[in-house]
N, C-alpha and C positions, 0 to 999 in steps of 0.2 A: 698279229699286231693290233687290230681292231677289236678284239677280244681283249688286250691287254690294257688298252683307253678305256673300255668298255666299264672294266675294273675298276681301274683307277677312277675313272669319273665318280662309279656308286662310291667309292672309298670315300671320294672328296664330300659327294652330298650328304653321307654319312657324319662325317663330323662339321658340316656346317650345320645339319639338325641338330648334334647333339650340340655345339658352339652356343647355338639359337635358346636351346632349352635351360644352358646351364646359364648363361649371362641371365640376370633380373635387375631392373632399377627400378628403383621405387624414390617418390618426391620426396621435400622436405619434411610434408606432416604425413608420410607413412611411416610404418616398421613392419618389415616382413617377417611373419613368425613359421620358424622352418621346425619339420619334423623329418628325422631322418632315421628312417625302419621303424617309422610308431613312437619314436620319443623325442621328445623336445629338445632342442638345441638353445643350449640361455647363453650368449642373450641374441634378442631378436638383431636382423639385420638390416641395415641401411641408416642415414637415406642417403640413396648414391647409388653407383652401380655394385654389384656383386656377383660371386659366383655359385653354382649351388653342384649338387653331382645329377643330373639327368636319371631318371626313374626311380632312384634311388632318396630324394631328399622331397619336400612337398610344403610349397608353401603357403602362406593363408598370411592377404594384406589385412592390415588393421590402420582403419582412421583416426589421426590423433586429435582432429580439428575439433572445437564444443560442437557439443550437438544439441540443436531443439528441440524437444520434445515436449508433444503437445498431450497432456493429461484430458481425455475424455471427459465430458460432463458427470457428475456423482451426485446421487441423490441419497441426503443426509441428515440425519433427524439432529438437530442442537439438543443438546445440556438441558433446554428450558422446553424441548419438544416442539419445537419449529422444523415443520421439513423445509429446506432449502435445495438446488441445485447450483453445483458449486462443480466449476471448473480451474485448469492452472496449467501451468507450465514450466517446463523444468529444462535446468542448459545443466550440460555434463560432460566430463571429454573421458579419455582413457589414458591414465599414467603407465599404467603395467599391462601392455601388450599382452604378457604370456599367458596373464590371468586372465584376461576378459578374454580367451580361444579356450582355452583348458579348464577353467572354473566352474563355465555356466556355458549353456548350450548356445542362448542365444541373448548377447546383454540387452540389445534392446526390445525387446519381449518384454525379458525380466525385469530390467528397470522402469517400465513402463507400469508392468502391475505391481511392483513393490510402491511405483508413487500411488498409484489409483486407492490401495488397500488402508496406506499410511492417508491419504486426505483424508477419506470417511473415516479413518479410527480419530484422527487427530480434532478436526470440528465437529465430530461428537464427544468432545470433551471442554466444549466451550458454548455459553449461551450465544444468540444472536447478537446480542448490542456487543461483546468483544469480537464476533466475526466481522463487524461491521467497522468498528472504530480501531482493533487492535491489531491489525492484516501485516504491520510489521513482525509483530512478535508472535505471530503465526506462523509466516513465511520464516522465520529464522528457526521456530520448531521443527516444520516441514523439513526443511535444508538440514537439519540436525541429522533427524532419524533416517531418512532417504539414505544419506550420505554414508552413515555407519552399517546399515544392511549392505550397501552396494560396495561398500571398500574391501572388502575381500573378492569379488572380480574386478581388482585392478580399475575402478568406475572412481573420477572426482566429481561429485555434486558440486555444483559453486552455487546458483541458482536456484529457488524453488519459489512463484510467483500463483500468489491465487489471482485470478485474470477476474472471472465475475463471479454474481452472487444473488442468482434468481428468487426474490420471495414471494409468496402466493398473495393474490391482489385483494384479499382478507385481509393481511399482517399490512401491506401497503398501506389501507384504509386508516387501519386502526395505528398505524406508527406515522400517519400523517393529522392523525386526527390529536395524538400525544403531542405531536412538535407543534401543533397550533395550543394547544390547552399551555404547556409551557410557555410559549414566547406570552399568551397572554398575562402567564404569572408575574413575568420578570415585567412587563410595562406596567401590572397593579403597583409593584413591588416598587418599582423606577419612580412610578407617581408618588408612594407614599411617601419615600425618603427625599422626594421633592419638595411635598407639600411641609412633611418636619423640618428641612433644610429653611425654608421658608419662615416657621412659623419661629424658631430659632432665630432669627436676623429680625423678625418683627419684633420679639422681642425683647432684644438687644437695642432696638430703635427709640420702642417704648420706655426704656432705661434711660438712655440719652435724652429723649426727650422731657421726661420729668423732673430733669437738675434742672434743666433750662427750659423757662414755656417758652419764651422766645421763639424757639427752634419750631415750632408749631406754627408761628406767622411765618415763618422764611419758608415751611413745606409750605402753605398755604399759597403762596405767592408763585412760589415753584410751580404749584399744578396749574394756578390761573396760565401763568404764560404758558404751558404745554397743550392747554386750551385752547387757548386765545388763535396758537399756529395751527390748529385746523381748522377745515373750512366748515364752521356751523354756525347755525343763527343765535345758538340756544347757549346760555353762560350762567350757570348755576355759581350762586355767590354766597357760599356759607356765613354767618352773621356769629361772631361768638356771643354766646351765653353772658357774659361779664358785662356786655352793653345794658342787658336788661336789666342787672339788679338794682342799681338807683332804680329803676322804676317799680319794679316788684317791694322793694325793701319798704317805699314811700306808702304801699298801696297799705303792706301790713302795720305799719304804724297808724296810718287812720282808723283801721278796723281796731286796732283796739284803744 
């Protein structure tokens, strides 16, 4: 009889191991990718609970969540022969389970050095001032090519962000030394078209003014009062010309 329990017990704990082994759940953002005797079973399974056959089936989770990946710093000669160091970063998730276990050995290895190889081929094909000013249409290159190497292990690139952009404190010098000789240009340039903007409306003044001399006493009058409202001792009193010529005109009549 005790022999017979004895049995039955191992019988029991026998298929509660195997119960143990063949049940698997996997969460929302997994898929279990099952192989059974060496070949793939499509399509993957979950997420939920499931069954598989103990020793016979074997499975391999995969995450479907984006992933961060952070792109190591790269040292990279520009277009114009600037070395830079340039780093980035890259979000990617997994559409096709089967491929990214069965493709590639290990995707994120792989896609880490397909981004690293693709940055230095790619800002070596561009001068510094587009590395600097054009980081969108870089990043959308980046994301291009990544994206198309890696879609055959089941890998979607959404993402590819260049983060910084180290330059040697040489180029710092001389591209601070540029942006000052610039802005000086544009305030020569600001002044000139000021001082023609100006010279333009003088003028235009000068035109008006010569239909009508008149308008010469009313500016005259104008500037006295604008004068007069600060506070100075001193009042400079222009005298016209036209006062003096009865006296001038008299002088040359006697002389001859």
């Amino acid at each position: 009889m005790s022999i017979a329990l004895i049995a039955f017990a191992v019988v029991v704990a026998i298929l509660v191991l195997l119960l143990f082994l063949a049940v698997k759940i996997t969460r929302e953002y997994e898929r279990g990718v099952i192989f059974r005797f060496g070949r793939l079973l499509d399509p993957p399974k979950g997420p939920g609970i499931f069954l598989i056959i103990p020793f016979v089936d074997q499975m391999v989770r995969v995450d479907l969540r984006t992933v961060t990946l952070n792109v190591p710093p790269q040292e990279v000669i520009t277009k114009d022969n600037v070395p830079v160091r340039v780093n980035a970063v890259a979000y990617f998730r997994i559409v096709e389970p089967n491929a990214a276990i069965t493709q590639v050995e290990n995707y994120m290895v792989a896609t880490s050095q397909i981004a690293q190889t693709t940055l230095r081929s790619v800002l070596g094909q561009h001068v510094l001032d587009e590395l600097l000013s054009e980081r969108d249409k870089i990043n959308a290159i980046l994301q291009e090519i990544i994206d198309e190497a890696t879609s055959p292990w089941g890998i979607k690139v959404s993402i590819v962000e260049v983060k910084d952009v180290e330059i040697p404190t040489g180029m710092q010098r001389a591209m601070a030394r540029q942006a000052e000789a610039e802005r000086e240009r544009r305030a020569k340039v600001i002044a000139a078209e000021g001082e023609f903007q100006a010279s333009e409306r003088l003028k235009d003044a000068a035109n008006v003014m010569s239909e009508n001399p008149i308008t010469i006493q009313l500016r005259f009058l104008q500037t006295m009062l604008e004068m007069s409202s600060e506070r100075t001792s001193n009042l400079i009193l222009p005298i016209p010309l036209e006062l003096f010529k009865p006296f001038l005109g008299g002088g040359n009549d006697k002389s001859s």
